[in-house]
C-alpha positions as a Markdown table, in Angstrom:
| # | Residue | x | y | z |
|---|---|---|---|---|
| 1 | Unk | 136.3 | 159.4 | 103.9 |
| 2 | Unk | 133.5 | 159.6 | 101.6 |
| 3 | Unk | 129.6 | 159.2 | 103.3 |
| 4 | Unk | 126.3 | 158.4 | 102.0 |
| 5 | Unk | 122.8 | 158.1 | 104.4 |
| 6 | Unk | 120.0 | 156.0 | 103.7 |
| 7 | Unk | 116.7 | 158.2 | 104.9 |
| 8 | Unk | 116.2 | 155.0 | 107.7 |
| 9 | Unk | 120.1 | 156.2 | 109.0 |
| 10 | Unk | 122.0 | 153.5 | 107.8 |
| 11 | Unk | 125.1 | 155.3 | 106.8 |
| 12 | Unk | 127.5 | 153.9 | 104.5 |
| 13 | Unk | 131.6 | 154.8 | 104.9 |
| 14 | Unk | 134.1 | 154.2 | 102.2 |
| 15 | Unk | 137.6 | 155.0 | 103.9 |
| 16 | Unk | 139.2 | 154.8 | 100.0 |
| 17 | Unk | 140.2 | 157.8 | 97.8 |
| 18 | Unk | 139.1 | 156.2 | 94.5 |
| 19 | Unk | 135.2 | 156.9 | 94.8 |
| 20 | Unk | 132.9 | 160.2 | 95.3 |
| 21 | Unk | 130.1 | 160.7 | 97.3 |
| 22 | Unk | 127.8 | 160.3 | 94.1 |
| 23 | Unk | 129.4 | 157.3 | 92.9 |
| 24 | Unk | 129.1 | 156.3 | 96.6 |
| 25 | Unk | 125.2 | 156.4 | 96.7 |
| 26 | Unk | 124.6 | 155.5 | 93.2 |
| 27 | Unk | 126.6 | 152.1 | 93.5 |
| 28 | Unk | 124.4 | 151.7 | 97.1 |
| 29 | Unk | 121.1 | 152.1 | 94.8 |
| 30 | Unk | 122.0 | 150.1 | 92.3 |
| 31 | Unk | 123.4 | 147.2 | 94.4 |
| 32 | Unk | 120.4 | 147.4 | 96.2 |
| 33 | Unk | 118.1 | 147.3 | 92.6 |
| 34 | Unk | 120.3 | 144.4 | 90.8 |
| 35 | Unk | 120.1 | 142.7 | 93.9 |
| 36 | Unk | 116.7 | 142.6 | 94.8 |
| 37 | Unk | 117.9 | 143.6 | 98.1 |
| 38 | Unk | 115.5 | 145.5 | 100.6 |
| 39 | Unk | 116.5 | 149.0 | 102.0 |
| 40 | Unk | 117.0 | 147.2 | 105.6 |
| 41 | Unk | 120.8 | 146.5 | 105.3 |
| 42 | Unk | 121.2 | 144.5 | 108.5 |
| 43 | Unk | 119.8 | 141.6 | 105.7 |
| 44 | Unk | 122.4 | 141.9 | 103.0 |
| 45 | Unk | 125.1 | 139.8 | 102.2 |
| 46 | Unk | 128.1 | 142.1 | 102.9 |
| 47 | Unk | 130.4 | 139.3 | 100.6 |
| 48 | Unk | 127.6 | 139.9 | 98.1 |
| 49 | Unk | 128.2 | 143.8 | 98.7 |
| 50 | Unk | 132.3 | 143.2 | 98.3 |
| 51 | Unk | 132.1 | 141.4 | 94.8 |
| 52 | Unk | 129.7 | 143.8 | 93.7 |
| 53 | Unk | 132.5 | 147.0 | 95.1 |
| 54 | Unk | 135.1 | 145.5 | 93.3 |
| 55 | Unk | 133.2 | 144.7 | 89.6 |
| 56 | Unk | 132.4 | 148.1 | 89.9 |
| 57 | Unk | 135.1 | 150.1 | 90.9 |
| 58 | Unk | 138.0 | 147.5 | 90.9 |
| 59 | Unk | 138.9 | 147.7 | 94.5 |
| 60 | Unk | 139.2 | 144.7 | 97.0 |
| 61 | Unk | 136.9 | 146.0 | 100.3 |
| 62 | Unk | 136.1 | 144.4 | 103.5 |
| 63 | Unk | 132.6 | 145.6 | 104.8 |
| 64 | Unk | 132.6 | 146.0 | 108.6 |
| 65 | Unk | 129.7 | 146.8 | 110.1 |
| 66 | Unk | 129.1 | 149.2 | 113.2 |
| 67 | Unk | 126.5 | 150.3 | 115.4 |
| 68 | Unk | 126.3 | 154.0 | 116.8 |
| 69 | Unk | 122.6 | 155.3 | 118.4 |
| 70 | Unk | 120.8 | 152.9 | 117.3 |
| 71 | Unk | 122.0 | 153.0 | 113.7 |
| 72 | Unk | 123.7 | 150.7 | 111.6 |
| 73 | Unk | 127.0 | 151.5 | 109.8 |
| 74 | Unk | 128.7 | 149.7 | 106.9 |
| 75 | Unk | 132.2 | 151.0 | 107.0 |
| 76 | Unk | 133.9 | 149.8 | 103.2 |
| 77 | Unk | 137.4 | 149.4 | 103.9 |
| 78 | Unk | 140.0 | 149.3 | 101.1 |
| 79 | Unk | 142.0 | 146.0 | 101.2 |
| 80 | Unk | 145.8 | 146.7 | 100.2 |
| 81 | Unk | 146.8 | 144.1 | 97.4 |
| 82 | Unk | 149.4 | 141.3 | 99.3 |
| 83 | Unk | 147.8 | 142.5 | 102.9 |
């Protein structure tokens, strides 16, 4: 599992073994730049945030959101081809 925090908390969790950290947090920044998206992730558009994943790296994800302590979690999990 590979994990990047935003400095509000929001944590981001690929569960994949095709991208680093770095690559991790850089696609978050960028997403959020090309996107004009804000850095309060309880607004984006997590299908937005899947097509974006998969130009990228070329991986089909599902984002599933989670809350722990008052934090928001976007879990990216890797959808198997045929599943």
């Amino acid at each position: 599992m590979v994990t990047w925090e935003m400095p509000d908390g929001t944590e981001f969790r690929y569960l994949g073994i095709g991208v680093s950290d770095a690559a991790l947090r850089e696609f978050v920044l960028r997403f959020m730049s090309s996107e004009a998206m804000s850095w309060d992730a309880s607004t984006w558009d997590d299908r937005q945030l899947e097509l974006a994943f998969l130009r990228r790296f070329g991986e089909t994800i599902k984002v599933l959101r989670e809350r722990s302590a008052g934090r928001t979690i976007l879990v990216f999990q890797p959808v198997m081809a045929g599943g």
